[in-house]
TIPA-871240 format. One line per field, with one value per residue (C-alpha): residue in one letter; chain; x, y, z. Coordinates in nm, 4 decimals. Each point is the difference from the previous one (the first is absolute). Layout:
r <- (A ...)
c <- (A ...)
c1 <- (X ...)
c2 <- (Y ...)
c3 <- (Z ...)
This chain:
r <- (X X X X X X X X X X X X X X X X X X X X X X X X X X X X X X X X X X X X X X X X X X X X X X X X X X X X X X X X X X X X X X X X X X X X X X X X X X X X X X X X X X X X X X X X X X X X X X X X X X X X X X X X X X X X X X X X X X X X X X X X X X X X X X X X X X X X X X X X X X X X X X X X X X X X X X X X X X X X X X X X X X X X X X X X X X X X X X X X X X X X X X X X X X X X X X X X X X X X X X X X X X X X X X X X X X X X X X X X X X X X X X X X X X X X X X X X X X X X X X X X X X X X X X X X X X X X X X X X X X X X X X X X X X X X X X X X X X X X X X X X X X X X X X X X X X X X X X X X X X X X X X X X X X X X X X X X X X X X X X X X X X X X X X X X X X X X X X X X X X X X X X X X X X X X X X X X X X X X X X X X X X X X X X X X X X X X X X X X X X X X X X X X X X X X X X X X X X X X X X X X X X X X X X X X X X X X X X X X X X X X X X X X X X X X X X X X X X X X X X X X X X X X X X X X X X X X X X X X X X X X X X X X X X X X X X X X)
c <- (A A A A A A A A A A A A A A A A A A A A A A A A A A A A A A A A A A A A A A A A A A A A A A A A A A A A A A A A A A A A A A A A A A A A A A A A A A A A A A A A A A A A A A A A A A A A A A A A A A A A A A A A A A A A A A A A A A A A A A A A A A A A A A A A A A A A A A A A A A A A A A A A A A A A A A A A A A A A A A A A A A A A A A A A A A A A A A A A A A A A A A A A A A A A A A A A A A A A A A A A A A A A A A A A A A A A A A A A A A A A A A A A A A A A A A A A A A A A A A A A A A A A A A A A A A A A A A A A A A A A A A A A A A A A A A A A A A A A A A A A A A A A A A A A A A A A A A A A A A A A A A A A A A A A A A A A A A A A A A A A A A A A A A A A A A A A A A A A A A A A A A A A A A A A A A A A A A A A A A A A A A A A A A A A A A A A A A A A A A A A A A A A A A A A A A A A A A A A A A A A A A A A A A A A A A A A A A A A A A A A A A A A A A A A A A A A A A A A A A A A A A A A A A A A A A A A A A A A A A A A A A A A A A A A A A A A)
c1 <- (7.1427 -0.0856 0.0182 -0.2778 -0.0554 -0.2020 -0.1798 -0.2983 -0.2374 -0.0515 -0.3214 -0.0898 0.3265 0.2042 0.3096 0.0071 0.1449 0.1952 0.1500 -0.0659 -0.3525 -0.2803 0.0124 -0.1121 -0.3560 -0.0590 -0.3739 -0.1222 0.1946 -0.0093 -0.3173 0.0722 -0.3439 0.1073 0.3202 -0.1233 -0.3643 0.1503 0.2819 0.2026 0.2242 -0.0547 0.1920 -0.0847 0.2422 -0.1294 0.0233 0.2927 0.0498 0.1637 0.0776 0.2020 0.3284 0.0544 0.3852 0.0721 0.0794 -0.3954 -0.1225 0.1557 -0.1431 -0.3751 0.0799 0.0256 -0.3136 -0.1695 0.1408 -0.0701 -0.2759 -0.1088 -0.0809 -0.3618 -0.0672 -0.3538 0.0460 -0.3408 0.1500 0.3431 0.0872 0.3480 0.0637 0.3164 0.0738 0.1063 0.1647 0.3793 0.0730 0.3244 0.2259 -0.0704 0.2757 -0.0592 0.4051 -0.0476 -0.0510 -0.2734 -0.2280 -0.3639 -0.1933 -0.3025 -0.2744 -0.3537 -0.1699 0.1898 -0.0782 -0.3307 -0.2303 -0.3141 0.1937 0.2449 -0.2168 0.2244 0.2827 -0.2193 0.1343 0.2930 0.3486 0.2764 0.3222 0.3203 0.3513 0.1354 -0.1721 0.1279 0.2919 0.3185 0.0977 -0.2043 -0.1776 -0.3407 -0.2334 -0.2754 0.0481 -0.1720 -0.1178 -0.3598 -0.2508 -0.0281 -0.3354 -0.0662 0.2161 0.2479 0.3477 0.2872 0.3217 0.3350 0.1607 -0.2412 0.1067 -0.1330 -0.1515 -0.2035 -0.0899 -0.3845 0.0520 -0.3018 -0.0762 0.3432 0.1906 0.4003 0.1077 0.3969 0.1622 0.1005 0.0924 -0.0813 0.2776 -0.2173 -0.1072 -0.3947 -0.0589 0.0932 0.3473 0.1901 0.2513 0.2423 0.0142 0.1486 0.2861 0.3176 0.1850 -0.0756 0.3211 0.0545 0.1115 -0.0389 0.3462 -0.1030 -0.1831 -0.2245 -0.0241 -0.1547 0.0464 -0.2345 -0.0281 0.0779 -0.1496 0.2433 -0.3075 -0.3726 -0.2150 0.1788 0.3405 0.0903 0.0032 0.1782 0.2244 0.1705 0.0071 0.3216 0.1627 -0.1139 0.2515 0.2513 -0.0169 0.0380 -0.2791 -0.2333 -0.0188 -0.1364 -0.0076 -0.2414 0.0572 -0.0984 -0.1617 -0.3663 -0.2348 0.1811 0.1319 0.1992 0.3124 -0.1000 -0.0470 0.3376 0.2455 0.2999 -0.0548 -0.1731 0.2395 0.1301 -0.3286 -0.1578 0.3668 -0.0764 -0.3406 0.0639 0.2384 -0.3194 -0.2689 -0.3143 -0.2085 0.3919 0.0656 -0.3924 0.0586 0.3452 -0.1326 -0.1715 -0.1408 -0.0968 -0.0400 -0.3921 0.1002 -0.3325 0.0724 -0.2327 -0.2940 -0.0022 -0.0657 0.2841 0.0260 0.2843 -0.2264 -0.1520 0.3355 0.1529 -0.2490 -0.0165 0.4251 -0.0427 0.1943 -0.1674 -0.1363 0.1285 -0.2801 0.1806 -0.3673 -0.1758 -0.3125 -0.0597 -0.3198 0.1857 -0.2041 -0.2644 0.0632 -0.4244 0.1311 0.3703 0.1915 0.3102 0.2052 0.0444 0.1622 0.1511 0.2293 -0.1385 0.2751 -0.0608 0.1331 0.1939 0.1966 0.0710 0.4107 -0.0762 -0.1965 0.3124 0.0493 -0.3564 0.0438 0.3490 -0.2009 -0.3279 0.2679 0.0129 -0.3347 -0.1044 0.2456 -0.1856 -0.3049 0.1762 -0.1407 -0.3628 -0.1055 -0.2740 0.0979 -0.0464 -0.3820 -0.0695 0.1754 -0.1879 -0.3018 0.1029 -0.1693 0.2905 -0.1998 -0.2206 -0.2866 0.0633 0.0458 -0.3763 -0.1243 0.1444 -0.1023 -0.4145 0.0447 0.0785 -0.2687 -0.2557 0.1270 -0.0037 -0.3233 -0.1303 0.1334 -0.2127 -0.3225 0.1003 0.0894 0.3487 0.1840 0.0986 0.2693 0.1248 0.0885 0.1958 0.1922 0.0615 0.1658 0.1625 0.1660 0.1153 0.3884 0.2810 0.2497 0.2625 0.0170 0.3558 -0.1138 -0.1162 0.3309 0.0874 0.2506 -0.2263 -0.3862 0.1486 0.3139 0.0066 0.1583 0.3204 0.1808 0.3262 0.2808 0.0956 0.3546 0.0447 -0.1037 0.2830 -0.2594 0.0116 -0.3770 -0.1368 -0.3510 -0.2131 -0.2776 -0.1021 -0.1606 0.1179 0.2722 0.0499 0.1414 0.3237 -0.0777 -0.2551 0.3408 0.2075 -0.2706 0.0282 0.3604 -0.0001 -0.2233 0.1996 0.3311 -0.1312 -0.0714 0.2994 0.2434 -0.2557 0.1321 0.3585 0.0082 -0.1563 0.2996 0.3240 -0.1389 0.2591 -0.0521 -0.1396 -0.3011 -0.0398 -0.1382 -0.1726 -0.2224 -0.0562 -0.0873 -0.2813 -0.1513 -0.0307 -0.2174 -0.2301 0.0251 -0.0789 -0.1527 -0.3588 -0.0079 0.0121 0.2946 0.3009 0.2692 0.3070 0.3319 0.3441 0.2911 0.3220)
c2 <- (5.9971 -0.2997 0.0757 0.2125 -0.0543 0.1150 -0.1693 -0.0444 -0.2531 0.0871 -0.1087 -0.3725 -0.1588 0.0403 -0.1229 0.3232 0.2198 0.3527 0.1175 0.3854 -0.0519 -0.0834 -0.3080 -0.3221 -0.0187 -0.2669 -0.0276 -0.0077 -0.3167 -0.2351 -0.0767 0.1107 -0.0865 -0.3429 0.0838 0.1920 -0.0941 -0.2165 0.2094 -0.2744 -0.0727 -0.3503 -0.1951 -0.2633 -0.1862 -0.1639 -0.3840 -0.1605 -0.1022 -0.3083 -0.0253 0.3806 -0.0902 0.2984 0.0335 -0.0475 0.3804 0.0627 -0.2811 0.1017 0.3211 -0.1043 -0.2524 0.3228 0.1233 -0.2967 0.0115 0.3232 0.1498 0.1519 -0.2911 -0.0897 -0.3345 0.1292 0.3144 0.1531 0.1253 0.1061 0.3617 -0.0716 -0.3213 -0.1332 -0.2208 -0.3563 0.0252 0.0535 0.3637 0.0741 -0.0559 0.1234 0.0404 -0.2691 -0.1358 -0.1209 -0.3353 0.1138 0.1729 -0.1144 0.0744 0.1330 -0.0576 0.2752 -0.3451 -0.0655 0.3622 0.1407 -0.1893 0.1102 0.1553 0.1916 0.2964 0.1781 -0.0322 0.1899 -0.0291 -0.2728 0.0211 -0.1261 -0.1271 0.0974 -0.0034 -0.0281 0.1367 0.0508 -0.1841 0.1098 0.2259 0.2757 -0.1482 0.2085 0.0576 -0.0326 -0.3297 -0.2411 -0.2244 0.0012 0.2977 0.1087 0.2548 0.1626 -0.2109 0.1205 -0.1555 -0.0378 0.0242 -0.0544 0.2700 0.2553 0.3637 0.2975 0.0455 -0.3127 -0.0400 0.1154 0.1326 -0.0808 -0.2592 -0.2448 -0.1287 0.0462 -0.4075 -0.1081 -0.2234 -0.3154 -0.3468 -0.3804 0.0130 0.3044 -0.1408 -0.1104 0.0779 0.3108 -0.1211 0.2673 -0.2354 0.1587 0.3543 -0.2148 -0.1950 0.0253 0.0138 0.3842 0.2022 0.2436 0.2538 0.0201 -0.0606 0.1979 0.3032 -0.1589 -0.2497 -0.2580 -0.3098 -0.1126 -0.0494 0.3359 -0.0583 0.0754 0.1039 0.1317 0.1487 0.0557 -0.0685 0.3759 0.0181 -0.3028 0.0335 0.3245 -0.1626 -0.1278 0.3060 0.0409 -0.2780 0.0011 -0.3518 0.1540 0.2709 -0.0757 -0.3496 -0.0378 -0.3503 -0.0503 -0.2853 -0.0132 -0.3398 0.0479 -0.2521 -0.2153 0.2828 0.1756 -0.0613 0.1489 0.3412 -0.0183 0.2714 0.0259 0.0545 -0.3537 -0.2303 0.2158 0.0331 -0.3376 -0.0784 0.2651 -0.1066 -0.3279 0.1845 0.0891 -0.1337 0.2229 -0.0503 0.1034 0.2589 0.1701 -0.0904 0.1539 0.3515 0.2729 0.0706 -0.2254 0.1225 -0.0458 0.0133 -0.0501 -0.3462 -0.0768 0.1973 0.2593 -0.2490 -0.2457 -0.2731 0.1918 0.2275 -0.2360 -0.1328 0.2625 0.0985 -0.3924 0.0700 0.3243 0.1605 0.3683 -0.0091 0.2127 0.0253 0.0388 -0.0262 0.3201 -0.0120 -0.3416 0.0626 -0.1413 -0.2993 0.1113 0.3024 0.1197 -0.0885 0.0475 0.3366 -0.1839 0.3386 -0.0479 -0.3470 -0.0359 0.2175 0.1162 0.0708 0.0295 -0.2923 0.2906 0.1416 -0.3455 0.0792 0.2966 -0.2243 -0.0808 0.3430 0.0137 -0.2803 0.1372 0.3010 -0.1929 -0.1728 0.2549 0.0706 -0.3904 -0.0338 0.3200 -0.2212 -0.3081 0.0187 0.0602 -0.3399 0.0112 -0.2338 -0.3340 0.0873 0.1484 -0.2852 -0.2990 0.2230 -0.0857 -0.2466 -0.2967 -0.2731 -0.1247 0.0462 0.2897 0.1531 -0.1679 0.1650 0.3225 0.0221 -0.0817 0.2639 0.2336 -0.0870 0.0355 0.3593 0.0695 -0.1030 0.1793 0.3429 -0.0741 0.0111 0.2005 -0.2087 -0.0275 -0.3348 0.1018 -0.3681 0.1083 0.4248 -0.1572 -0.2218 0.2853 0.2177 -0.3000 -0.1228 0.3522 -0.1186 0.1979 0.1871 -0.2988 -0.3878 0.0569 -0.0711 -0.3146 -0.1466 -0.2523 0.1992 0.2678 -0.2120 -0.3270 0.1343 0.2873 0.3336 0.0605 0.3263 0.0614 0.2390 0.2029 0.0157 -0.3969 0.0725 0.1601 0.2745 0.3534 0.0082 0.4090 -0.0360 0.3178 -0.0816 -0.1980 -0.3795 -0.3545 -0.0787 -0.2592 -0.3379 -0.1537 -0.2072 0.3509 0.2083 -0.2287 -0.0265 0.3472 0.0196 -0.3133 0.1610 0.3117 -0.2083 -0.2130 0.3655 0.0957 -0.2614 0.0282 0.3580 -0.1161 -0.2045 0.1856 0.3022 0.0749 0.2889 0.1394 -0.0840 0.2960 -0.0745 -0.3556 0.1389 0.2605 -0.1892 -0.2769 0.2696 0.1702 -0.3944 -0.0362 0.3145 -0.1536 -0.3073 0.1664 0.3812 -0.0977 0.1778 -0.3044 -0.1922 0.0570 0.1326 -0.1579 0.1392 -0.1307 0.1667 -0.2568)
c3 <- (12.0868 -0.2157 -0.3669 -0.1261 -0.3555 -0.2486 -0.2737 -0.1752 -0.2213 -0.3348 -0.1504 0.2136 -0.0576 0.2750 -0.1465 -0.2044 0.2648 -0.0060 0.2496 0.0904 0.0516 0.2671 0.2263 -0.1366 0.0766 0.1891 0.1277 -0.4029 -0.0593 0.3327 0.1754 0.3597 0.1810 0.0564 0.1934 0.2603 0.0477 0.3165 0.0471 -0.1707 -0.2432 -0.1888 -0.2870 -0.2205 -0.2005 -0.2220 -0.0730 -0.1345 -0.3800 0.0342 -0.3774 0.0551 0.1926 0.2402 0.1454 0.3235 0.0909 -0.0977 0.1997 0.2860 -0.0443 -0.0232 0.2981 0.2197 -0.1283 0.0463 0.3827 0.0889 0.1804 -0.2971 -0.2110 -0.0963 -0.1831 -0.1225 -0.2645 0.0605 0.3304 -0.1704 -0.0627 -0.1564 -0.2586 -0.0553 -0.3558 0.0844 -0.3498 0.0009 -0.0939 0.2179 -0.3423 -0.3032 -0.1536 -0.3477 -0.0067 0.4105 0.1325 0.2117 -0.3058 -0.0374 -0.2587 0.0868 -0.1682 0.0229 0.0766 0.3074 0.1378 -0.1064 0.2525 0.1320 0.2731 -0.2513 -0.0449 -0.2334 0.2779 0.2811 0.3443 -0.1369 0.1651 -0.2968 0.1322 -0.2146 0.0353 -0.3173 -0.2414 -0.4260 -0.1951 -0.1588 -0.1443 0.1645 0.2884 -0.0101 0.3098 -0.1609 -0.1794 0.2378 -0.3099 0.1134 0.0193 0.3433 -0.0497 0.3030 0.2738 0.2621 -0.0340 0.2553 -0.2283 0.1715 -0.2619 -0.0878 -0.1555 0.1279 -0.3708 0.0457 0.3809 0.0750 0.3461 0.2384 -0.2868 -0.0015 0.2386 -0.0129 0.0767 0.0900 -0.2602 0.2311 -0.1309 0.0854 0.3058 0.1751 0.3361 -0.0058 0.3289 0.2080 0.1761 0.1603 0.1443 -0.2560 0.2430 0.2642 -0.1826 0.1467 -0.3328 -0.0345 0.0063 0.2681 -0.2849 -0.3643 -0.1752 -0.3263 -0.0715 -0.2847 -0.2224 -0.2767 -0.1486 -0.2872 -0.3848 -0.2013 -0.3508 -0.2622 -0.2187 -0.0646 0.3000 0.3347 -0.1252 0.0033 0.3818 0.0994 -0.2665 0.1854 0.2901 -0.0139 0.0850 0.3430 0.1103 0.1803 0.1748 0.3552 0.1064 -0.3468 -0.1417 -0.3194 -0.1607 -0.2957 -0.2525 -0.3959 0.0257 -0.0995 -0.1878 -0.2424 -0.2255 0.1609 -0.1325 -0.3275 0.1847 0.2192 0.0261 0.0836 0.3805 0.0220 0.0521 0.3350 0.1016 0.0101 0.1871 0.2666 0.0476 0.1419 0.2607 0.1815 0.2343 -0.0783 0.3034 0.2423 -0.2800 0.1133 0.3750 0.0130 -0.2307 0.1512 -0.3409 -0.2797 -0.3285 -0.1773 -0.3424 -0.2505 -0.2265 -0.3018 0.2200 0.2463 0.3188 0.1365 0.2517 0.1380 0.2302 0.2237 0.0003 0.1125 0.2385 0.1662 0.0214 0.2011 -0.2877 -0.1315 -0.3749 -0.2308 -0.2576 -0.3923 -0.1739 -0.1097 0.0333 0.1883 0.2114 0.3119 0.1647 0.1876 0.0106 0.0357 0.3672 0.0449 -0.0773 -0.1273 -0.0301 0.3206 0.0348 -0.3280 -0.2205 -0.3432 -0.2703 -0.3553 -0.2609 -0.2247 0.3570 0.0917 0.0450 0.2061 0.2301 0.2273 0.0861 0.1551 0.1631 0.2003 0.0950 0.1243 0.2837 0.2321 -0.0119 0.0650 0.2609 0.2063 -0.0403 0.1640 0.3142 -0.0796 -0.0113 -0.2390 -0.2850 0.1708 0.0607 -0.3389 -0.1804 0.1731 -0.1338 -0.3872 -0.1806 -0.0168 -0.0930 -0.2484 0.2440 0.1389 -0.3254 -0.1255 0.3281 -0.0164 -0.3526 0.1174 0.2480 -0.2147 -0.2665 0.3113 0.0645 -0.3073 -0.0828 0.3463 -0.1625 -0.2691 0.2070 0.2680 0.2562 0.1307 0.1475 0.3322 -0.0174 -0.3199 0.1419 0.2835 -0.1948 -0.2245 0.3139 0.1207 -0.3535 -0.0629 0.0419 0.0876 -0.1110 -0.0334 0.0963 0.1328 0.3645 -0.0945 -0.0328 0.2694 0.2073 0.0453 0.0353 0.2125 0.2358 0.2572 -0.0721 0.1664 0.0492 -0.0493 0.0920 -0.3585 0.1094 -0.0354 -0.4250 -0.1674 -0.0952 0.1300 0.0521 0.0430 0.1002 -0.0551 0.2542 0.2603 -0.0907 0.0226 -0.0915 -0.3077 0.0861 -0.1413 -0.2457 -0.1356 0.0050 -0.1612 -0.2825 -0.0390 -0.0370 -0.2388 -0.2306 0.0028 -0.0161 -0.2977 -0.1825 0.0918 -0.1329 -0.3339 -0.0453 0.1244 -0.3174 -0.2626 0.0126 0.1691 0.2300 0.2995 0.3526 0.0771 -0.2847 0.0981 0.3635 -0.1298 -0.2297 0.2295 0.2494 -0.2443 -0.0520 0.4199 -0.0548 -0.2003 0.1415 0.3822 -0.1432 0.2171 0.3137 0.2180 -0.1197 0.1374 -0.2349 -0.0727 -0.1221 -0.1166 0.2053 -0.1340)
């Protein structure tokens, strides 16, 4: 199910929202008899302001538009209106900041913001970053925000955007499933490698962090360095940090991880995602309340894993139980299709976002998009992106005789059988826990089996993995 919320206007400014309430009503502030009187969706962008210098992130974005099958160059035939004015960054303190004036917005088209689609990605300034501060009045216009809350989203009203940055592919390449560099197995369980904030807003998280690492199944390198301040808000875990964090490449660190940690930063959204999702490697979302991106379309509970930012050390524990449960779902094959469904691009995320504005807009009047329904069943991903890995999407299964693994394998029922390098993941991960519990007390021989015996449980306790025991 896509996320159902609830909200409501109160009085005719729909930036006053709450959040128990009816849905945003959309039909009393867009005009909808343009969109469909041809069955068609059109957009106008409007003209460029050559005095307003837009960054190149925004004007690759309106390029698409402009592109697409969509676009309209006359705006009496245009349902939807997109601002040629800058308005992806507005946080005051960035490079990319504009400061819009009423003049440069309130044309004849404007209309109090009536069927207008605002771009954001960043949105506030320090210290508290606030949703709502866009610097401009946005009166009754939709906006796609790359880090909404589920306080301020207006479901069937916004759109839910990904945060991406000026390296994002403009074009929808998916040379990068094929590349031969993919491991055949992940060497760690999960990990991240980023800035962790040593104060204000979205320090807290990253900040415990640190304690998930163990350099071998969870790598966590984060360094201190942020803005040109930082040093007057070190501690004394810096200078080891900032060390560690040149040990490690980030894009092998993601390729080589079967999980990669989503920690929120200054706002709820983060580059990481798309990241993580372009490196095969499964999100672990450490952002309450994010509204996840496009999620009107995508159930994300089912490809990604939601923890909460205060449980973030018992996260690894969750993670060691998920295994067995991925690895039963090996051999389903489903991943590669559902991922080469996800918006990866620039374009296909400007695209996906119009569809969705077109269905949502058809609710309004009645009328459903029959495109935009299949693309919902077909971008429904998943339970895991494990399978996408390059030893199980590129090379052929082979079977393998369980007495060549020094395993005592004890299978409960009938099904096929797991291949070699699946098995010796499975007794790596329960080797890795074991030594972990080797070192943290001087238990007798007897104990040491027993506990690793109880962790194979968990690791294998779904019906159609084959259980493994310790006998030495």
């Amino acid at each position: 199910m896509p996320l159902n919320l609830r909200k409501k206007v109160v009085g005719s400014d729909p930036s006053l929202i709450t959040s128990t309430s009816a849905p945003y009503e959309t039909e009393k502030n867009q005009m909808m008899y343009k969109c469909f009187a041809q069955n068609s969706l059109k957009v106008y962008v409007y003209r460029d302001q050559f005095h307003l210098k837009q960054s190149s992130l925004y004007s690759k974005l309106l390029s698409v538009i402009r592109s697409s099958h969509y676009y309209t160059e006359d705006s009496s035939d245009a349902c939807l209106f997109v601002l040629s004015v800058d308005t992806i960054d507005r946080d005051r303190i960035s490079e990319n900041y504009q400061n819009i004036q009423e003049s440069h917005i309130k044309t004849d088209l404007w209309n109090d913001g009536r069927n207008h689609l605002v771009f954001n990605l960043y949105f506030g300034t320090y210290p508290d970053y606030a949703n709502t501060d866009l610097g401009f009045g946005l009166g009754k216009a939709m906006v796609a925000w790359a880090s909404s809350s589920l306080q301020n989203f207006r479901p069937n009203f916004d759109i839910s955007f990904p945060l991406f940055n000026n390296e994002h592919p403009s074009n929808d390449d998916k040379s990068w499933l094929f590349q031969s560099d993919y491991p055949d197995h992940d060497q760690y369980l999960a990990s991240f490698k980023g800035k962790r904030y040593v104060y204000g807003i979205g320090s807290k998280t990253r900040n415990l962090l640190h304690h998930l690492n163990d350099d071998r199944s969870i790598v966590i390198a984060t360094t201190c360095k942020h803005n040109t301040d930082w040093k007057k808000f070190e501690d004394e875990r810096c200078e080891i940090d900032n060390a560690n964090y040149g040990r490690w490449n980030y894009e092998q660190l993601m390729m080589n991880s079967t999980f990669c940690l989503i920690p929120r930063g200054r706002r709820l959204g983060s580059f990481r995602f798309l990241e993580a999702l372009r490196y095969v490697c499964i999100p672990v979302i450490l952002s309450d309340e994010w509204v996840l991106p496009f999620s009107e379309v995508i159930d994300w509970s089912e490809a990604v894993v939601l923890g909460k930012e205060r449980s973030a050390l018992a996260i690894w524990a969750k993670l060691r139980r998920m295994i067995g449960c991925a690895l039963a779902r090996i051999m389903e094959g489903k991943e590669r299709k559902c991922s080469e469904e996800l918006p990866m691009s620039n374009e296909k995320n400007t695209k996906e976002e119009e569809a969705i504005v077109s269905d949502e807009e058809s609710q309004s009047t009645g009328e459903g998009s029959k495109d935009t329904k299949k693309a919902t069943d077909e971008m429904m991903l998943v339970r895991t992106g494990l399978n996408l890995k390059r030893g199980t999407l590129f090379k052929k299964k082979r079977r393998v005789d369980p007495k060549t693994i020094d395993l005592t394998i004890k299978k409960e029922h009938e099904g096929p059988r797991k291949t070699k390098a699946e098995l010796a993941f499975i007794k790596r991960q329960g080797e890795t826990a074991f030594d972990r519990l080797s070192k943290r007390a001087q238990i007798s021989h007897r104990e040491k089996v027993e506990k690793f015996n109880k962790q194979m449980e968990e690791l294998t306790e779904f019906n159609d993995i084959p259980k493994v025991s310790w006998t030495k």
